[in-house]
N, C-alpha and C positions, 0 to 999 in steps of 0.2 A: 817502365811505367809511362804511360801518357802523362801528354803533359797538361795539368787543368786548365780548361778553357776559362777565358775570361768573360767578363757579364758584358750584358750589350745593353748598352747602359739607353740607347733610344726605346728599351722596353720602361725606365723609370718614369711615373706619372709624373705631370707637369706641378710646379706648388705654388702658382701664383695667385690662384684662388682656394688656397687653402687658408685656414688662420692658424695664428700662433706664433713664436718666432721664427728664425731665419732657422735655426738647429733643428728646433721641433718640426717645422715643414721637410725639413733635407731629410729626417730620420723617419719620418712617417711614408714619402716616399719611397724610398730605402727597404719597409720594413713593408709595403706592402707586395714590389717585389720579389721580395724573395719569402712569401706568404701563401702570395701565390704563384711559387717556383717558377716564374720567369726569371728568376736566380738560382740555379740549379745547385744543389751541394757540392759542396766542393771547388763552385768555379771562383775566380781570385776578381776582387772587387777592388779595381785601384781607382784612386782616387780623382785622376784628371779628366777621364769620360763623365764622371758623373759630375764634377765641376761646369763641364762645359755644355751636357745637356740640362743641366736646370740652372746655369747662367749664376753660379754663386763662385766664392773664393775658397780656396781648400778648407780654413778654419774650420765653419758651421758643418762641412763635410766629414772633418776628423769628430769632431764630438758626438755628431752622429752615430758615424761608426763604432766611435766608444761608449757610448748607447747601446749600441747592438749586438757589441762584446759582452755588456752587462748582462743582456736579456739570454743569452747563448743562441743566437742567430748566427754569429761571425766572429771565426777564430782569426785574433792575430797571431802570426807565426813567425817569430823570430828570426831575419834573415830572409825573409821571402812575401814578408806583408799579408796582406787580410783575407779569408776565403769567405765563403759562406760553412755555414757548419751543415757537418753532416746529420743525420740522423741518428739519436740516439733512444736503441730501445729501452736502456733502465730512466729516461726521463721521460718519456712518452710512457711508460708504464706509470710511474708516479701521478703526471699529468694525467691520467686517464681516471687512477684512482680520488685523486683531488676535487676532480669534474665534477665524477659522478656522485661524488657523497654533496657537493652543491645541487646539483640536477634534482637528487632526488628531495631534497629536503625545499627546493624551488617546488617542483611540482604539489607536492606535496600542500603546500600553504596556498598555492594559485587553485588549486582544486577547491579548498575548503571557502576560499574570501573571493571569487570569481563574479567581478560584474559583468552583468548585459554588455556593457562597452570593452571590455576587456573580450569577452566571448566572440563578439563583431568582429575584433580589430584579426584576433587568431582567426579566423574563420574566413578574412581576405588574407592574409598570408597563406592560409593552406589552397587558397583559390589562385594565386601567384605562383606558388611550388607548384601547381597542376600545369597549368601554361604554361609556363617556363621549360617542362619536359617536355610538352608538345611540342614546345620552337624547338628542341634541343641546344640550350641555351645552358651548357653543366657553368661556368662561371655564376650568371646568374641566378640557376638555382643555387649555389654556395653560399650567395652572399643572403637571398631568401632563409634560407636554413640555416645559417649565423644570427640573421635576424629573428627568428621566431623564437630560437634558443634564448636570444639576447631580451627580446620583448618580456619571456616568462617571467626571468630574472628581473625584469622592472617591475613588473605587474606584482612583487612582493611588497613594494613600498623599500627595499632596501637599497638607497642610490650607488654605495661601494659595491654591491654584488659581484654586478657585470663586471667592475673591472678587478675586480681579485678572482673571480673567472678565468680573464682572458689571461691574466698573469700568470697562474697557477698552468694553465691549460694551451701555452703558447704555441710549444711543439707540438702536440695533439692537432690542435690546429691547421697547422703547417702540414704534418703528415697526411692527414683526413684529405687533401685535395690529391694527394700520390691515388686514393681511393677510386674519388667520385666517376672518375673514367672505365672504370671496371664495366662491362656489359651489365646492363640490370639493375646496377648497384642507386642509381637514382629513383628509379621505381621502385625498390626494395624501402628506403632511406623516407619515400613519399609516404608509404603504406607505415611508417614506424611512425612519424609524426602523426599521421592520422589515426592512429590508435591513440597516442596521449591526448590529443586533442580532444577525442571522443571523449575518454574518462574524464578529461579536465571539465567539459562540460558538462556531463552527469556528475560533477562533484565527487566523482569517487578515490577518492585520496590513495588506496592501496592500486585501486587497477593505474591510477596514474605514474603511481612510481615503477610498479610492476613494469606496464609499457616503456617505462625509459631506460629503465636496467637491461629490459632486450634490446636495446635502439643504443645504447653505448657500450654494450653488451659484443656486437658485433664488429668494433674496432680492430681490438689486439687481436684475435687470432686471424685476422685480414692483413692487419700488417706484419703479422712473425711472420705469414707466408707470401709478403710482399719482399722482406728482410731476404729471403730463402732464394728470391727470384732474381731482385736486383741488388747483391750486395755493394754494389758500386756507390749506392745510396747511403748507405750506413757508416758507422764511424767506425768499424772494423776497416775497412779501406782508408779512411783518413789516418790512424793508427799505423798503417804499414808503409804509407807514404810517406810519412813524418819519418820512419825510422830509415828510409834509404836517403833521405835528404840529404 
């Protein structure tokens, strides 16, 4: 077996202008690389690279970490310290399930209660996801498409939403960027927001859920056969690794 590479920890974003404390900053950095896999599965996340590119002491680093073992981002492994976790299809399936029964029951209520301003604000995000493919700029469409997701869910009046969301739906998350690089798959993903958008702004509450159930619709059987392609990803290889350890 190869041996798992370690993370390069000069990919972790800086946390000096972030807010929060010193753990909360170390763990958000933390958790946004390997979100958006500049921490690859599987590769071993020790501790003193990343002490010494964001300039803290191990402490707020280890709690992090144990943060991130909470959330299932990063496996500790007994005798050989932290990776990143693999990919797991029975919790991305769950996650996807979770999602979507939020998603549709989001669209659903922003359809019906939808203001002029709220119609505006979607209407420059879906004009952002346009540019953004033109620059071919796939991170920043991701985080545009995070956020229009994330906008609907405000636009309910429900301030927990979003984040039992992102809770439920973490891995999902995480995997969906293994996605975005597929030839097409951003044009494809453009054309699926702009369909809910449409019905959200014709008020029509079934066409809108309809359009989201095909637009999350098209995850799982994208990644069984991403699963198919790179198992190296997935935690059937984490599983076999473990066992010759």
């Amino acid at each position: 077996m190869n041996k798992p590479q370690d993370i390069d920890a000069a990919l972790l974003p800086v946390i000096s202008s972030t807010e929060g404390s010193l753990t909360q900053r170390v763990h958000q950095s933390l958790k946004q690389a390997i979100l958006a896999l500049d921490f690859p599965p599987g590769a071993n996340l020790r501790k003193a690279p990343v002490c010494e590119r964001l300039g803290v002491s191990r402490a707020p680093v280890a709690d992090a970490i144990a943060r991130l073992a909470s959330e299932g981002l990063v496996d500790v492994v007994p005798q050989s310290g932290t990776r990143v976790s693999y990919f797991s299809m029975d919790e991305i399936r769950e996650g996807v399930f979770l999602r979507e029964a939020l998603e549709l029951a989001t669209v659903a209520k922003v359809a019906r209660d939808l203001t002029e301003d709220q119609r505006k604000r979607l209407s420059r995000n879906m004009r952002l996801q346009e540019l953004l493919i033109e620059d071919e700029d796939i991170p920043g469409f991701y985080q545009a498409d995070e956020e229009f997701h994330s906008m609907l869910m405000d636009f309910t009046g429900f301030h927990r939403l979003a984040d039992v969301a992102q809770t439920v739906s973490l891995q999902v998350s995480r995997a969906r960027m293994l996605l975005l690089p597929t030839p097409g798959r951003v044009v494809e993903t453009l054309a699926e927001h702009r369909a809910i958008f449409d019905a959200i702004a014709n008020r029509d509450e079934r066409a809108a859920q309809d359009a989201m159930h095909i637009h999350l619709g098209q995850l799982m059987p994208r990644l069984e056969e991403l699963e198919r392609q790179k198992p190296h990803l997935f935690n059937l290889t984490q599983k076999s690794n473990c066992e010759t350890e």
